[in-house]
C-alpha positions in Angstrom: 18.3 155.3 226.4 16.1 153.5 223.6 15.0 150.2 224.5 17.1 149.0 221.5 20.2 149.2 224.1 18.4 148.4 227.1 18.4 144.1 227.1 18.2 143.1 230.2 17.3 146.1 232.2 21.3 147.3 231.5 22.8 149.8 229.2 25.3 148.3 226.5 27.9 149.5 227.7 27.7 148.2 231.2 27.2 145.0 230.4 30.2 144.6 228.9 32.2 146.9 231.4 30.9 144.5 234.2 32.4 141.2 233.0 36.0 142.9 232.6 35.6 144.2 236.1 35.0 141.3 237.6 37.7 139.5 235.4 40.0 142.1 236.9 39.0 141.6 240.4 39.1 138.1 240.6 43.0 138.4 239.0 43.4 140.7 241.8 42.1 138.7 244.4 43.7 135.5 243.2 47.2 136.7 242.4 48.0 136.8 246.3 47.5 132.8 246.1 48.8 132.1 243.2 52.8 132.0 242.8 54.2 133.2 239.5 57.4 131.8 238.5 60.6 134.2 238.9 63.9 133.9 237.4 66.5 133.9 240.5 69.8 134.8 239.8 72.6 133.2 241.6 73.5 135.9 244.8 76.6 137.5 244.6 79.4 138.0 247.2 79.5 141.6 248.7 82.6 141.3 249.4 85.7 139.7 247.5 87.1 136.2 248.4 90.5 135.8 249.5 91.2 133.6 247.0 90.3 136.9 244.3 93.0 138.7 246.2 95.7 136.6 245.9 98.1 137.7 243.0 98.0 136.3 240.1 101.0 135.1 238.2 102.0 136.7 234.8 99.6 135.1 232.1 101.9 133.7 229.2 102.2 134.8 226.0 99.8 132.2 223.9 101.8 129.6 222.1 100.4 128.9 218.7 99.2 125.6 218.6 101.7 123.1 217.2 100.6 122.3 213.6 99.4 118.7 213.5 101.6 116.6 211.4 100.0 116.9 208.0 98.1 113.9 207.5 99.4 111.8 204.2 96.9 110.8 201.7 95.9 107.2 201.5 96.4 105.9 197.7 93.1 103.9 196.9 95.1 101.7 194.6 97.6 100.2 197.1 95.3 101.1 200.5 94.2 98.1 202.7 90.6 97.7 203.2 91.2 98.5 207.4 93.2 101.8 205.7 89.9 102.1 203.2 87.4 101.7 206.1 88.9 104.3 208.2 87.2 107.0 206.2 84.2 108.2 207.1 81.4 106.9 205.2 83.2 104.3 203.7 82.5 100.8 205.3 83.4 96.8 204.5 81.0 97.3 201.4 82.4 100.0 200.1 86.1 99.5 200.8 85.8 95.9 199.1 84.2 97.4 195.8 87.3 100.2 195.6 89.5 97.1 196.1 88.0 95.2 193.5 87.8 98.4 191.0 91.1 98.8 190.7 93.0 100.5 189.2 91.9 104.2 189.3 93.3 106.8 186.9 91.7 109.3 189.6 90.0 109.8 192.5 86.7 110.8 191.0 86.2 107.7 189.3 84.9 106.5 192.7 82.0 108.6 191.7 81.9 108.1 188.0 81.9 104.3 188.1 79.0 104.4 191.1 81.6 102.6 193.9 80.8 105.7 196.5 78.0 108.2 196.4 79.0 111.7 195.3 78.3 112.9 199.3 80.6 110.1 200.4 83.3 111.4 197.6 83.1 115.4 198.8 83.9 114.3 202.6 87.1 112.1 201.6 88.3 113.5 198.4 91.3 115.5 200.4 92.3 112.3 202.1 92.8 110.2 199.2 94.9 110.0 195.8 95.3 108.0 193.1 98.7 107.3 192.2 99.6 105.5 189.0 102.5 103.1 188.9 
């Protein structure tokens, strides 16, 4: 050994064997104190209830769901403001400016003359029509 890797009075590679080692041991020694956290899972029953032995009855076919009435769309030329303010997005403010807009050709001229904002427009534009009498 040259005394270019003795610093110290230790060789190199000891010194940096000895700090890991005693890193090691101490992780050793303290992991009988220390409690790491476990993931319990909820314990089973060996054996079956009696309640998973009774018989079951037949499972019925699966009715399709009755279709909902299909909702009618609300005319913004006639609408009330209550019948205005019940869709979404659209509050006192906005259902008193379609009211006083009127009357509409179409339903996108909500948009085009600025009464709702486009985002408003794409959640109700289903739900409403603009009839012309």
């Amino acid at each position: 050994m040259t005394m270019r890797n003795r610093i110290g009075g230790l060789d190199r590679s000891v010194r940096l064997f000895l700090p890991s080692m005693a890193l090691l041991a101490l992780c050793v020694i303290a992991g009988a104190d220390i409690a790491t956290p476990s993931f319990a899972q909820a314990v089973q029953p060996s054996a079956p209830t009696k309640a998973a032995l009774a018989p079951t009855a037949k499972a019925e076919k699966a009715k399709p769901a009755a279709k909902a009435a299909p909702v009618q769309p609300i005319d913004i030329n006639t609408a009330s403001e209550q019948e205005l303010r019940a869709l979404k997005g659209v509050g006192d403010v906005r259902a008193a400016n379609i009211i006083k807009n009127r009357p509409y050709k179409g339903k996108d001229e909500l948009v085009q003359k600025n009464i709702i904002p486009p985002a408003v427009y794409a959640g109700i534009k289903d739900k409403i029509i603009a009839k012309q009498q």
